[in-house]
N, CA, C and O atoms as a GROMACS GRO file, in nm:
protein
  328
    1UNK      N    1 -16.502 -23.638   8.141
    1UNK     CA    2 -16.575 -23.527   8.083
    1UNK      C    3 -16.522 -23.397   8.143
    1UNK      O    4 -16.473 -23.383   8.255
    2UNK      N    5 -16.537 -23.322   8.065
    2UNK     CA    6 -16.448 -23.182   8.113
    2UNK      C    7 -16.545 -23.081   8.184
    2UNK      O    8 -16.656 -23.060   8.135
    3UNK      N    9 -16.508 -23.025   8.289
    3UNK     CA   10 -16.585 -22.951   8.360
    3UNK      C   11 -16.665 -22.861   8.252
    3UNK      O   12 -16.619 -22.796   8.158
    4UNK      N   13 -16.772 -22.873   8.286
    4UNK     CA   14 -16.910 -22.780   8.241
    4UNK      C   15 -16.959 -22.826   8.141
    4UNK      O   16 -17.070 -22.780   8.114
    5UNK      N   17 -16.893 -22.952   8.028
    5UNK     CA   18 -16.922 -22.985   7.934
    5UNK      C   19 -17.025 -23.068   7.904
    5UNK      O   20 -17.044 -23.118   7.793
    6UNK      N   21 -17.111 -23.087   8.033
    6UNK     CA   22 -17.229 -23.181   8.016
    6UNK      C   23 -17.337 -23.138   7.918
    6UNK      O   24 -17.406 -23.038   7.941
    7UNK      N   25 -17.347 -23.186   7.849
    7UNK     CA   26 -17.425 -23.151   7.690
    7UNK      C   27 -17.557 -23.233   7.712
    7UNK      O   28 -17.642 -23.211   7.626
    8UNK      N   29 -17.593 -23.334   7.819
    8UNK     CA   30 -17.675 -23.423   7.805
    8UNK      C   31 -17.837 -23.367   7.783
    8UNK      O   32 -17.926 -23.409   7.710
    9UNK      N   33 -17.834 -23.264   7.869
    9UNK     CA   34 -17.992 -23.209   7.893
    9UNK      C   35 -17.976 -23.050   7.782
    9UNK      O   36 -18.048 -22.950   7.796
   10UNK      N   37 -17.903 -23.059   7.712
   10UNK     CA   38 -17.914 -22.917   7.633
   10UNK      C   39 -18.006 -22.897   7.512
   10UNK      O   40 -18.016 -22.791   7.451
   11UNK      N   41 -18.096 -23.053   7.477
   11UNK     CA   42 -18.187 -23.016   7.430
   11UNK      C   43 -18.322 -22.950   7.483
   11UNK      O   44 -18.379 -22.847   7.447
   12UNK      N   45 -18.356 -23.054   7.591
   12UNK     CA   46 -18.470 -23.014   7.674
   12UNK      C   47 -18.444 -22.862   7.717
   12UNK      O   48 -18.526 -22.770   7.716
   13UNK      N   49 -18.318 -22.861   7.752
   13UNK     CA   50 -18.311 -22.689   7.845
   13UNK      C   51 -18.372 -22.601   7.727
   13UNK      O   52 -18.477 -22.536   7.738
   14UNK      N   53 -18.262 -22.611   7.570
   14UNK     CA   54 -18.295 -22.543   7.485
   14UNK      C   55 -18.457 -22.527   7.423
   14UNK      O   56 -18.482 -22.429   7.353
   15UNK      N   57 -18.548 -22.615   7.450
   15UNK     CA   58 -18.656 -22.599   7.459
   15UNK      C   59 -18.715 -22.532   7.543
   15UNK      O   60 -18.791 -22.437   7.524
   16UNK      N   61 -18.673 -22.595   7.669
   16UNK     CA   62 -18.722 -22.464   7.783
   16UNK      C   63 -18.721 -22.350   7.771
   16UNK      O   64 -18.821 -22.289   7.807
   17UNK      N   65 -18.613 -22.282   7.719
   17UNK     CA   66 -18.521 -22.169   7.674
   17UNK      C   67 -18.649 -22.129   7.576
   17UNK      O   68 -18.734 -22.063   7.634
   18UNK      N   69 -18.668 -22.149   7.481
   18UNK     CA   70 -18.735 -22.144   7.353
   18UNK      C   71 -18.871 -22.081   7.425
   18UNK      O   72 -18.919 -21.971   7.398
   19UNK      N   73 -18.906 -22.148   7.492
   19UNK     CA   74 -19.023 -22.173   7.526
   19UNK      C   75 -19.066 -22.042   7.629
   19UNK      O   76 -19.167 -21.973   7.615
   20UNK      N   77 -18.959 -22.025   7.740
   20UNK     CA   78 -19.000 -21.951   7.844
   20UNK      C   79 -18.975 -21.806   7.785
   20UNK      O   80 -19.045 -21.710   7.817
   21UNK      N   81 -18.868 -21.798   7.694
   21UNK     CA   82 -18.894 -21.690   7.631
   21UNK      C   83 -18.778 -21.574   7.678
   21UNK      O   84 -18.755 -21.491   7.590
   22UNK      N   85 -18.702 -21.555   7.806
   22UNK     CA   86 -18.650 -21.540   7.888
   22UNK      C   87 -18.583 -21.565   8.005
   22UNK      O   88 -18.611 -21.663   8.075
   23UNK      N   89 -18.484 -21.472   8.040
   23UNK     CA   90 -18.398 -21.544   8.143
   23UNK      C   91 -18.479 -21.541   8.272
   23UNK      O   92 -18.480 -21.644   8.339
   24UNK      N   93 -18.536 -21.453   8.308
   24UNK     CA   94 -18.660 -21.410   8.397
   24UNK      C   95 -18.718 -21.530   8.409
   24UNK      O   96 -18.709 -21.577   8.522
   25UNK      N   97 -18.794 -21.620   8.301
   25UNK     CA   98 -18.884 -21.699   8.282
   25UNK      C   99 -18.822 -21.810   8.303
   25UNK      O  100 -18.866 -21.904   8.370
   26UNK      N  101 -18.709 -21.807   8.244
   26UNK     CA  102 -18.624 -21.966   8.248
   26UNK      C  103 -18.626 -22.014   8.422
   26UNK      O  104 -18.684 -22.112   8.468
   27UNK      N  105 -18.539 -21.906   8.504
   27UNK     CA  106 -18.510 -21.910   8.658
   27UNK      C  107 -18.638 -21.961   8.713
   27UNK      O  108 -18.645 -22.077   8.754
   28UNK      N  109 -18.779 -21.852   8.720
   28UNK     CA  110 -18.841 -21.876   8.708
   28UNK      C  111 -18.934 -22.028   8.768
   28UNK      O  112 -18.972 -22.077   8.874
   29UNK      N  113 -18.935 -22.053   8.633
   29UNK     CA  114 -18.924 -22.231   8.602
   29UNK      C  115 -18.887 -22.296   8.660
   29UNK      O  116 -18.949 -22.371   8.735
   30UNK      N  117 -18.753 -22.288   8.643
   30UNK     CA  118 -18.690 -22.437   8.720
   30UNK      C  119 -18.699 -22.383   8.884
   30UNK      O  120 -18.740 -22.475   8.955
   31UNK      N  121 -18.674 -22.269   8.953
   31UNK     CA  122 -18.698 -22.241   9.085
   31UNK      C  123 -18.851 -22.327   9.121
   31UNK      O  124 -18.860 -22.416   9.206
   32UNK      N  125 -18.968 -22.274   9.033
   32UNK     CA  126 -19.063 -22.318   9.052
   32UNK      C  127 -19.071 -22.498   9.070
   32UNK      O  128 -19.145 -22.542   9.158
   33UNK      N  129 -19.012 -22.568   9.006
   33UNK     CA  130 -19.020 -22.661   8.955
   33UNK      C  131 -18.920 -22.746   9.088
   33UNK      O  132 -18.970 -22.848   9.136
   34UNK      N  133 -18.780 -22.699   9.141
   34UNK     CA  134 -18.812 -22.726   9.241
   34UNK      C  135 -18.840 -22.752   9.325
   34UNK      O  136 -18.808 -22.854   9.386
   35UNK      N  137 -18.945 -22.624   9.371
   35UNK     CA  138 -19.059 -22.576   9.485
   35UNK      C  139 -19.124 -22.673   9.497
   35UNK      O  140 -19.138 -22.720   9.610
   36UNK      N  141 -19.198 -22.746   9.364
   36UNK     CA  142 -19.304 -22.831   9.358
   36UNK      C  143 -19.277 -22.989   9.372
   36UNK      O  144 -19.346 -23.068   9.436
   37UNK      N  145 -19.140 -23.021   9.284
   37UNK     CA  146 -19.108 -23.171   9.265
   37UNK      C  147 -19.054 -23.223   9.377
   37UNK      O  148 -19.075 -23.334   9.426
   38UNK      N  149 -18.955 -23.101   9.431
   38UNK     CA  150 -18.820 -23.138   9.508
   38UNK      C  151 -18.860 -23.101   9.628
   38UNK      O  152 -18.959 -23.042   9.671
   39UNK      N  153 -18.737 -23.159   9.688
   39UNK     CA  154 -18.720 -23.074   9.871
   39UNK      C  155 -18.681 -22.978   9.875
   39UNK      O  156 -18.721 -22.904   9.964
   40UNK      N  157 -18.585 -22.935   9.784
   40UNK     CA  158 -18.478 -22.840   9.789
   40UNK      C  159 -18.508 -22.707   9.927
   40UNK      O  160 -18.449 -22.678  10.031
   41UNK      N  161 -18.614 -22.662   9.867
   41UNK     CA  162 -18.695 -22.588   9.944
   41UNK      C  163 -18.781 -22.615  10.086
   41UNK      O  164 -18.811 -22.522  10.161
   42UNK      N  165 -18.810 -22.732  10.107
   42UNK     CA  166 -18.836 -22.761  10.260
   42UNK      C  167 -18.800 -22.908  10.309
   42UNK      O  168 -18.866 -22.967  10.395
   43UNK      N  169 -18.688 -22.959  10.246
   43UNK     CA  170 -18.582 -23.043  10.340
   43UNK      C  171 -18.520 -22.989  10.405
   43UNK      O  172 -18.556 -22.872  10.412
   44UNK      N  173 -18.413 -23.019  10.481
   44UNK     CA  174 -18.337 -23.014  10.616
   44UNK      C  175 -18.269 -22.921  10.584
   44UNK      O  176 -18.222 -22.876  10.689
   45UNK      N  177 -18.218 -22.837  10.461
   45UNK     CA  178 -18.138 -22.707  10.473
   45UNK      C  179 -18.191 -22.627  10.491
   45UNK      O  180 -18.312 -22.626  10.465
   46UNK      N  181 -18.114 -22.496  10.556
   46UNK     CA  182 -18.179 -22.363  10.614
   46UNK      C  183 -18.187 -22.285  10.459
   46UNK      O  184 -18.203 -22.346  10.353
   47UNK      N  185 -18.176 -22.177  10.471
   47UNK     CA  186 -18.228 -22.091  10.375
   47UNK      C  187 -18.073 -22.051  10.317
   47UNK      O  188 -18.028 -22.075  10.204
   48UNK      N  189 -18.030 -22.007  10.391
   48UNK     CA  190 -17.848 -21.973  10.362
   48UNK      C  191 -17.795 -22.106  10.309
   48UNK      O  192 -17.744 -22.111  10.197
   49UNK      N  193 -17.807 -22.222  10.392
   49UNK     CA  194 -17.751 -22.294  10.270
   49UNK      C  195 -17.802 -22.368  10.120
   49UNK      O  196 -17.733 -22.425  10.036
   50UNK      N  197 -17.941 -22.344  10.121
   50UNK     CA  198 -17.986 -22.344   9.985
   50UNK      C  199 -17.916 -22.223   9.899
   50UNK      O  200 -17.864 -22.238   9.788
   51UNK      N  201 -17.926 -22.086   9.979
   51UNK     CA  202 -17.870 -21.969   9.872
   51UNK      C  203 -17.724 -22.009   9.802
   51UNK      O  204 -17.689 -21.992   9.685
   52UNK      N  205 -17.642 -22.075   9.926
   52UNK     CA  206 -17.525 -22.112   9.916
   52UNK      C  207 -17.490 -22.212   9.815
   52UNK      O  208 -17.378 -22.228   9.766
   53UNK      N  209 -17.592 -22.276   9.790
   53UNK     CA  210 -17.560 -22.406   9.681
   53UNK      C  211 -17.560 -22.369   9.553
   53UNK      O  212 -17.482 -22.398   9.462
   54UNK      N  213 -17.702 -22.267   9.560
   54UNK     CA  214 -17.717 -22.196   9.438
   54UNK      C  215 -17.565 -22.108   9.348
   54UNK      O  216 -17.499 -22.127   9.245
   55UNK      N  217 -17.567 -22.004   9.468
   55UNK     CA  218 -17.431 -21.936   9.431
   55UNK      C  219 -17.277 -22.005   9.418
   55UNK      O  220 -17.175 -21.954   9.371
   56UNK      N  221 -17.292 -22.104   9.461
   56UNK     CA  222 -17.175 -22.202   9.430
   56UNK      C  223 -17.156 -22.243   9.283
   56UNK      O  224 -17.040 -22.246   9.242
   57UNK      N  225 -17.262 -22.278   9.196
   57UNK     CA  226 -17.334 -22.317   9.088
   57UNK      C  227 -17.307 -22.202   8.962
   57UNK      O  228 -17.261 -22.220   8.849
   58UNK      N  229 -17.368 -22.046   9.046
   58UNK     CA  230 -17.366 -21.990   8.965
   58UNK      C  231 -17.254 -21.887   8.931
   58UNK      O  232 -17.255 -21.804   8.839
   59UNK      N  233 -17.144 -21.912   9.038
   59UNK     CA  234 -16.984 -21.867   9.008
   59UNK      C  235 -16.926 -21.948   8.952
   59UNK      O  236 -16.833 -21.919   8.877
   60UNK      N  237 -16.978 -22.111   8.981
   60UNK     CA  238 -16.853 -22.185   8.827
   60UNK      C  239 -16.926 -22.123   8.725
   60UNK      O  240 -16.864 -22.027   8.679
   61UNK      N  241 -17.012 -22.138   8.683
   61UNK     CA  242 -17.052 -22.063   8.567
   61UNK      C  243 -16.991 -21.984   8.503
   61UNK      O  244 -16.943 -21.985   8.389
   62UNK      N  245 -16.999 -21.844   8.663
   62UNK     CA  246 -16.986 -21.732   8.552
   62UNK      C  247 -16.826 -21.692   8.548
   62UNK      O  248 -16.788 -21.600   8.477
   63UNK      N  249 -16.743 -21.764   8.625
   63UNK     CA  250 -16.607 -21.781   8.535
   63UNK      C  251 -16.582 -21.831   8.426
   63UNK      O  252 -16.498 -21.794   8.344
   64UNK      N  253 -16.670 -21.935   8.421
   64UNK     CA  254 -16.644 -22.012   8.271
   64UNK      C  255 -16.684 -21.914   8.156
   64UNK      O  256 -16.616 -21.914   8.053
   65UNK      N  257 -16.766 -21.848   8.166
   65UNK     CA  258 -16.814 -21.734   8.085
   65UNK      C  259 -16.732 -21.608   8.074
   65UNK      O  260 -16.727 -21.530   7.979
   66UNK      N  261 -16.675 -21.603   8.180
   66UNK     CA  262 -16.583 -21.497   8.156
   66UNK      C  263 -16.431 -21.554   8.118
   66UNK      O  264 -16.350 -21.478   8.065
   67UNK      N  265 -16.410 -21.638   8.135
   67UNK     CA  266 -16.266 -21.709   8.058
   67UNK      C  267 -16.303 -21.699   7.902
   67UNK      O  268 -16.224 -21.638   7.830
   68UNK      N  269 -16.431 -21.762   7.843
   68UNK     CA  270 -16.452 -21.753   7.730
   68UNK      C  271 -16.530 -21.619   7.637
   68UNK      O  272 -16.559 -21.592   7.521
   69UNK      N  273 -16.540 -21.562   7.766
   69UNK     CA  274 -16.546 -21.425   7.667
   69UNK      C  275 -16.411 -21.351   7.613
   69UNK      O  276 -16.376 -21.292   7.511
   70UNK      N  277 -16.354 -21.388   7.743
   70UNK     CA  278 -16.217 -21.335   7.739
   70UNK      C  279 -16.112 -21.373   7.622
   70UNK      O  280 -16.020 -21.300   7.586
   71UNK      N  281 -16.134 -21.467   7.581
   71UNK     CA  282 -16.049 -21.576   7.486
   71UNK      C  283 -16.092 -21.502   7.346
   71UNK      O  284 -16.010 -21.461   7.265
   72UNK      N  285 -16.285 -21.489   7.326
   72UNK     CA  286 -16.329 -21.433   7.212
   72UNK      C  287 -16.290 -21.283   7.199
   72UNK      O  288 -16.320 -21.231   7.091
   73UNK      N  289 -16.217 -21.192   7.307
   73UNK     CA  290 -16.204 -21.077   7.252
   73UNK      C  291 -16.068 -21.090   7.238
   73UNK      O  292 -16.025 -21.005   7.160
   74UNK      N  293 -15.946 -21.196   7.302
   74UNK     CA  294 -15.838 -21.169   7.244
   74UNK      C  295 -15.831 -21.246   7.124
   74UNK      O  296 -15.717 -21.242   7.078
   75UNK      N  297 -15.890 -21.298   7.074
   75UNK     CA  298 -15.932 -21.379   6.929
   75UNK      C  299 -15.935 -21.264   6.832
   75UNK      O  300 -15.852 -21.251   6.742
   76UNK      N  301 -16.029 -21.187   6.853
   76UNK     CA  302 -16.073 -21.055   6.791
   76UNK      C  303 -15.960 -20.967   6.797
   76UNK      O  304 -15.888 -20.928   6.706
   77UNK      N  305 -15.958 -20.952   6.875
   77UNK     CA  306 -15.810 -20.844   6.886
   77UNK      C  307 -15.700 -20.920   6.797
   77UNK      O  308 -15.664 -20.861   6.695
   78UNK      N  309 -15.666 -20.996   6.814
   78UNK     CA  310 -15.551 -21.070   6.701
   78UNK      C  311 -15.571 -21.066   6.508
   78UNK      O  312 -15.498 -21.052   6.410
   79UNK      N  313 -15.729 -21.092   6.542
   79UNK     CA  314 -15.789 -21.075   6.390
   79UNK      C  315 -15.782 -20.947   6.312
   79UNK      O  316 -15.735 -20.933   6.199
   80UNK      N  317 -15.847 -20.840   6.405
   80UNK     CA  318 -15.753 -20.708   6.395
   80UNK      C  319 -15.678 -20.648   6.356
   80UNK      O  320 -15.665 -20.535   6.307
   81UNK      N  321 -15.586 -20.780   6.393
   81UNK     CA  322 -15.383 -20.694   6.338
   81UNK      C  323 -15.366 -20.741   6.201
   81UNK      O  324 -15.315 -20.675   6.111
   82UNK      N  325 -15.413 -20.860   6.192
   82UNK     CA  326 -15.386 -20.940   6.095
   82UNK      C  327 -15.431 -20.838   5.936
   82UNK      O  328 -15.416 -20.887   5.824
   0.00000   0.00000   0.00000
């Protein structure tokens, strides 16, 4: 499977999504959710390395997002000339 391409939970999220209404709300959520189910928040990691896991997470991301934005404006730009 190709990095980031896990499609498995993109209904439920997309409900979540639907639902919370926002990105505010979405974070939110699952932070909350978490807090409540998980350890994440008071197992054996300090605070820095919870932040750290997070931000690990949310830079693959946001390269992947910026590769593919990047792709859609030289897409556009080509369409352009044409």
């Amino acid at each position: 499977m190709a990095e980031g391409s896990d499609e498995r939970f993109d209904g439920v999220l997309l409900n979540i999504a639907q639902q919370a209404g926002s990105i505010d709300s979405i974070l939110d959520s699952f932070f909350g959710f978490l807090q409540r189910k998980t350890d994440f928040f008071t197992g054996g990691q300090d605070e820095q390395a919870a932040e750290e896991k997070v931000l690990k997470y949310y830079k693959k991301h946001w390269k992947m997002g910026q590769k593919r934005r990047q792709g859609r404006c030289l897409c556009q730009q080509y369409w352009a000339t044409v």
